[in-house]
C-alpha positions as CSV (number, residue, x, y, z in Angstrom):
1,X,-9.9,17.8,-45.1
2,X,-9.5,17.6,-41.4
3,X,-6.1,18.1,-39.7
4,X,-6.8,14.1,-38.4
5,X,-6.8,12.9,-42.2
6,X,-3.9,15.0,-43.1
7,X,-2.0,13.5,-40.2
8,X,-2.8,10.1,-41.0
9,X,-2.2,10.6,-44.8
10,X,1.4,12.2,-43.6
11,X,2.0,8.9,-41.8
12,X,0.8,6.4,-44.2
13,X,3.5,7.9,-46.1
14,X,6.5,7.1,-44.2
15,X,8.6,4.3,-44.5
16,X,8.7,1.5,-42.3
17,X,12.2,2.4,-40.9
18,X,11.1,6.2,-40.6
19,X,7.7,5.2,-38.7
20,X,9.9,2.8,-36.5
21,X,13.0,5.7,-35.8
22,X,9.8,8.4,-35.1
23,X,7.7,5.8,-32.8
24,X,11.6,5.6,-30.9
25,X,11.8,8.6,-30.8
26,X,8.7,9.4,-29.2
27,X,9.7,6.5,-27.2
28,X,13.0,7.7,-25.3
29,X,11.2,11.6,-25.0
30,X,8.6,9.9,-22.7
31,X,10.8,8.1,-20.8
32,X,12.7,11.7,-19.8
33,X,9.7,13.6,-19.3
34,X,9.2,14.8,-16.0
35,X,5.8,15.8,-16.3
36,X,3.6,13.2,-14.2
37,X,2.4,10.5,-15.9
38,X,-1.2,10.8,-15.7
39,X,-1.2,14.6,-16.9
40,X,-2.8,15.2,-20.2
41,X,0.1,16.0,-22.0
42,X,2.2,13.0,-20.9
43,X,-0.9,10.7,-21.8
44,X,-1.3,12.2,-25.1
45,X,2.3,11.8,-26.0
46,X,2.4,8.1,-25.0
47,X,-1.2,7.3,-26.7
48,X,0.5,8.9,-29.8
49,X,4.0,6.7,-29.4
50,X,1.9,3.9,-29.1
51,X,0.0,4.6,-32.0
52,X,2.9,4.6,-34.2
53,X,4.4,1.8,-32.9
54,X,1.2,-0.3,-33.8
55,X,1.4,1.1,-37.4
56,X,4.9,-0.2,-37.5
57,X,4.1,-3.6,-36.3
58,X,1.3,-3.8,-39.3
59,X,4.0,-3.1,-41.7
60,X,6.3,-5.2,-40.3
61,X,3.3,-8.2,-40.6
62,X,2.8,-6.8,-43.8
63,X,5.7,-7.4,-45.4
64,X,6.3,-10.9,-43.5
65,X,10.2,-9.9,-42.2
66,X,10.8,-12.4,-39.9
67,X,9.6,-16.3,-39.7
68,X,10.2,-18.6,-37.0
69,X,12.3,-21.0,-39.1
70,X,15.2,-18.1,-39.0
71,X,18.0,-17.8,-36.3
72,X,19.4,-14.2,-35.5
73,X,22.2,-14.1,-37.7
74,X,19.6,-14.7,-40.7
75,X,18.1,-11.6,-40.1
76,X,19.7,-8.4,-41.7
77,X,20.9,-5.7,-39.3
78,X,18.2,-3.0,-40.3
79,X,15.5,-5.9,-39.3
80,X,16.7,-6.2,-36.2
81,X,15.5,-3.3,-34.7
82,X,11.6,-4.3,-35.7
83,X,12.1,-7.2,-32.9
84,X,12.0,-4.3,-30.0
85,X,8.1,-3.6,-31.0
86,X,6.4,-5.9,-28.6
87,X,8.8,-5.2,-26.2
88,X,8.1,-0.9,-26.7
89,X,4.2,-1.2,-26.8
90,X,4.4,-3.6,-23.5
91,X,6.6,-0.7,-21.6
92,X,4.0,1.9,-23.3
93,X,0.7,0.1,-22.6
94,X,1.7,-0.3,-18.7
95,X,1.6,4.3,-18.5
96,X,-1.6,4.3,-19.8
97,X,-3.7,5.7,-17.1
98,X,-7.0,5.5,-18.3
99,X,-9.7,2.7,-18.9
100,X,-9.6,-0.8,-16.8
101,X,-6.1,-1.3,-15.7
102,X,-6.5,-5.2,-15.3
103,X,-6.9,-4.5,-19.4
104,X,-3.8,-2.8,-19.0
105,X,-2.1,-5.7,-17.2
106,X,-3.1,-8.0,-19.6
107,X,-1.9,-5.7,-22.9
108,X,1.0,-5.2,-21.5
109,X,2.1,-9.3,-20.4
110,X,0.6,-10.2,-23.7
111,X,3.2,-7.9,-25.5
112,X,6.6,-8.8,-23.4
113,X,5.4,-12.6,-23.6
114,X,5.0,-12.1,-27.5
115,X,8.8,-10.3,-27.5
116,X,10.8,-13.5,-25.4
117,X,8.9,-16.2,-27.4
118,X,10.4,-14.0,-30.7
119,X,13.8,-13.8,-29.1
120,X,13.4,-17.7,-28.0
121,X,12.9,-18.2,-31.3
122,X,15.8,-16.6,-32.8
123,X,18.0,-17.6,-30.1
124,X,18.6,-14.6,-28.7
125,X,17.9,-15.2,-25.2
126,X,17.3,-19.0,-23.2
127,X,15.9,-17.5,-20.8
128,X,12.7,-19.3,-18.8
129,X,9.4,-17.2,-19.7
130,X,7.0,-16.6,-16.9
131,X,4.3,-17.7,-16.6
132,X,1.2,-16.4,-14.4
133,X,1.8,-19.5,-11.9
134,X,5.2,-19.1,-11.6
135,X,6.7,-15.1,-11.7
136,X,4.9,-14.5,-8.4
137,X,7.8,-15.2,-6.3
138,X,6.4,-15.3,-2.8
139,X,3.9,-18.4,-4.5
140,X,7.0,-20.5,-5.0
141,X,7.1,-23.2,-2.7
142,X,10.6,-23.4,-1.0
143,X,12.9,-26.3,-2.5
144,X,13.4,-28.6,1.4
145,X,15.8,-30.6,2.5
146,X,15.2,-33.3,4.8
147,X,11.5,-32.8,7.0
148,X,10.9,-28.8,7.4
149,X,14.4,-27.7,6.7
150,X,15.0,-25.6,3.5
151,X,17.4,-26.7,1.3
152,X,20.1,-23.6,1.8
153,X,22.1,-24.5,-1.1
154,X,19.7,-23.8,-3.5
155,X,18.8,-20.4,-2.1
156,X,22.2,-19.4,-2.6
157,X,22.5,-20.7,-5.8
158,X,19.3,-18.7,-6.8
159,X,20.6,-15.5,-5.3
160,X,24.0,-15.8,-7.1
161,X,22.0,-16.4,-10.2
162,X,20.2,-13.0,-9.6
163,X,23.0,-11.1,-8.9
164,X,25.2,-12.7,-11.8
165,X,22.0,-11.4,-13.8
166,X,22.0,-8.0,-12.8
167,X,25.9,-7.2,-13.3
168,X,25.2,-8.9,-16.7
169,X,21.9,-6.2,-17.3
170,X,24.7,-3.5,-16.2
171,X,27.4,-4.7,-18.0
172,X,25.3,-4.1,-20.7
173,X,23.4,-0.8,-20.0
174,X,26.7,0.9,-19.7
175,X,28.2,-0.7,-23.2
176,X,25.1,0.5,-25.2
177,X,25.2,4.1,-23.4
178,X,29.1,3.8,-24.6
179,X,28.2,3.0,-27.8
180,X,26.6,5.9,-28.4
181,X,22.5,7.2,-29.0
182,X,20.2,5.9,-31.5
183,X,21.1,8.4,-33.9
184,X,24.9,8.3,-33.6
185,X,24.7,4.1,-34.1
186,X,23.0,4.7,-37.4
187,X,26.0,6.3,-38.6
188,X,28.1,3.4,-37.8
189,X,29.5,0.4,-39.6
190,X,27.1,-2.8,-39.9
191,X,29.1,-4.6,-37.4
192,X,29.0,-2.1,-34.8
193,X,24.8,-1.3,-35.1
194,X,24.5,-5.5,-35.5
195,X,26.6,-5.2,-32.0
196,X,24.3,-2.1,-30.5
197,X,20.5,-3.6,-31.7
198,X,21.8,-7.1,-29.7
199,X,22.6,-5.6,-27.0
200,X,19.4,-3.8,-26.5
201,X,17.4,-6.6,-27.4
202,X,19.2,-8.9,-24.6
203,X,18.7,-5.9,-22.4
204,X,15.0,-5.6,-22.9
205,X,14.7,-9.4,-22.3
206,X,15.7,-8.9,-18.9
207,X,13.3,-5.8,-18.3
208,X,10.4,-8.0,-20.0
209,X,10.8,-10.5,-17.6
210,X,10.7,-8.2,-14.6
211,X,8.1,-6.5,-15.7
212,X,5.9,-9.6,-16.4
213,X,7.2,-10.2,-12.3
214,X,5.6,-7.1,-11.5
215,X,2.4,-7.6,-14.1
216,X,1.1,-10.5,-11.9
217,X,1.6,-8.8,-8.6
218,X,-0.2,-5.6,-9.5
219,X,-2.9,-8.1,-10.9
220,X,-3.1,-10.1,-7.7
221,X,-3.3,-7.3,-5.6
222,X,-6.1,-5.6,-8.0
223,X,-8.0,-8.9,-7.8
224,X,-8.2,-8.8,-3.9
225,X,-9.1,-5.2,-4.0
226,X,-11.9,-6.2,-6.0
227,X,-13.0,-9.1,-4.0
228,X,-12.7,-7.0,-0.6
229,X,-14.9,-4.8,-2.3
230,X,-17.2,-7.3,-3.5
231,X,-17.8,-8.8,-0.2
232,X,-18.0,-5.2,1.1
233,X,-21.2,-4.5,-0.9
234,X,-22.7,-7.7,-0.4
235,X,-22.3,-7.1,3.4
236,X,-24.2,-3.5,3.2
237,X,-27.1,-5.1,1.4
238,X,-27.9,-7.7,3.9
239,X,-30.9,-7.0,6.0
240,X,-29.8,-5.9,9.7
241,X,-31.5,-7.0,12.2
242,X,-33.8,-5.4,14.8
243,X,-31.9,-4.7,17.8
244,X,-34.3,-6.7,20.4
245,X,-33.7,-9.9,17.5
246,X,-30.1,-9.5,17.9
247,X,-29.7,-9.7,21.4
248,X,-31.9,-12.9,21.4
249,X,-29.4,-14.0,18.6
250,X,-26.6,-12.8,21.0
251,X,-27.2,-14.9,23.5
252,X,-28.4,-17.9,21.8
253,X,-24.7,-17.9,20.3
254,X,-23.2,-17.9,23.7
C-alpha cells in the first residue's frame, strides 16, 4: 500500500472534532511561518491545511449540524467551532500561489460570502455583505448635498463608523488572546469556550468582509492587466504600414 493510501486511511479515521483541531492546527502554524509564501514548503503546508479543512466540511454536511431554521444559541458549544470552515479555507485559498489567481479570487469570495450568510443566519453578525458592485470603495458614488457639494455629514458619520469598527475588531483581538490559545480554551468550562468560539467568529466576520474589499480590487486590477495586454497583442498583429504609405497618411491627417 502506498504511503498516500495509508495517509488517507489514517485520516478517514479521525473524528470530526480531531480533523477540525489538526486542520487548526495547521492553520495558526501557517500563519507564523516566516518562510515566503510561494516556497515549496509553505505551499505544501497550506495545500495540506486546506485539504483537511475540506474533509472537515464533508463531515460536517454529512452529518447535517446546522440548519438555517436555528439561531446561535441552538447550536451546542462544540458545533460552534465548525462555523469557522468557510471562513479558514477563504483565508487559505487566497496563499495559494499556483494556477489562475482570478480562480483564486473567486474561491476565496465564494467561501467568506458562504461564512457571513451562515453567521447572518444564526444572528451572529448584521453586518451588510458585499457585494461585487458595492465593496470597491473608490466606485461608490459620493452621498451630495445641494448641486456639487458633498454631503460632509455623512462622511463623518462613515468614518466614525469605521473607526468605532476597528476598536470593536481590537477590543476583541486582545480578549480572545486573554482568554488563552486553542488548546488552553478546550480545557475550560462551557461558558467560557461558548464565550471564546463567539468571539472569534465575530472577529472573523470583520476580516471576511475586508478581505472580500480586497478580493474585488485585486480582481479589478487583474482584469485591466489583462485587457492592457489584450489590446497589446492585438496592436503587434496589425499590419504596419510601408513608410512612404505612412507619410501620405501623415499628411492627409493634418
Amino acid at each position: 500500500m502506498s504511503n498516500k493510501s495509508t495517509s488517507e486511511n489514517e485520516q478517514q479515521q479521525y473524528t470530526l472534532s480531531e480533523t477540525f483541531d489538526h486542520a487548526w492546527k495547521h492553520f495558526e502554524d501557517i500563519k507564523v511561518c516566516e518562510e515566503a509564501t510561494n516556497s515549496v514548503n509553505y505551499q505544501q503546508q497550506v495545500s495540506k491545511a486546506i485539504a483537511i479543512l475540506e474533509k472537515a466540511t464533508h463531515m460536517v454536511n454529512d452529518l447535517a449540524l446546522f440548519s438555517s431554521n436555528e439561531q446561535v444559541d441552538e447550536i451546542s458549544t462544540q458545533d460552534l467551532r465548525y462555523l469557522l470552515l468557510p471562513s479558514l479555507l477563504g483565508e487559505l485559498t487566497l496563499k495559494v500561489t499556483s494556477g489562475d489567481r482570478l480562480e483564486m479570487l473567486d474561491l476565496g469570495e465564494a467561501y467568506f460570502i458562504d461564512y457571513l450568510k451562515r453567521c447572518k443566519d444564526y444572528s451572529i453578525t448584521e453586518e451588510k455583505i458585499p457585494t461585487t458592485d458595492n465593496c470597491v470603495e473608490r466606485n461608490v458614488q459620493p452621498t451630495v448635498s445641494g448641486p456639487g457639494r458633498l454631503n460632509m455629514k455623512s462622511m463623518q458619520m462613515e468614518r466614525e463608523a469605521k473607526l468605532k469598527k476597528y476598536k470593536e475588531q481590537k477590543e476583541r483581538e486582545k480578549k480572545i488572546k486573554e482568554m488563552g490559545t486553542w488548546l488552553q480554551i478546550r480545557q475550560k468550562d462551557d461558558e467560557i469556550q461558548r464565550d471564546y468560539y463567539k468571539l472569534i467568529l465575530e472577529s472573523c466576520v470583520n476580516e471576511a468582509i475586508d478581505q472580500i474589499k480586497s478580493i474585488s480590487q485585486e480582481k479589478e486590477i487583474l482584469q485591466h492587466m489583462a485587457k492592457s495586454k489584450s489590446a497589446g497583442s492585438i496592436a503587434k498583429t496589425e499590419p504596419s504600414l510601408p513608410a512612404k504609405e505612412r507619410k501620405v497618411n501623415d499628411r492627409l491627417c493634418v
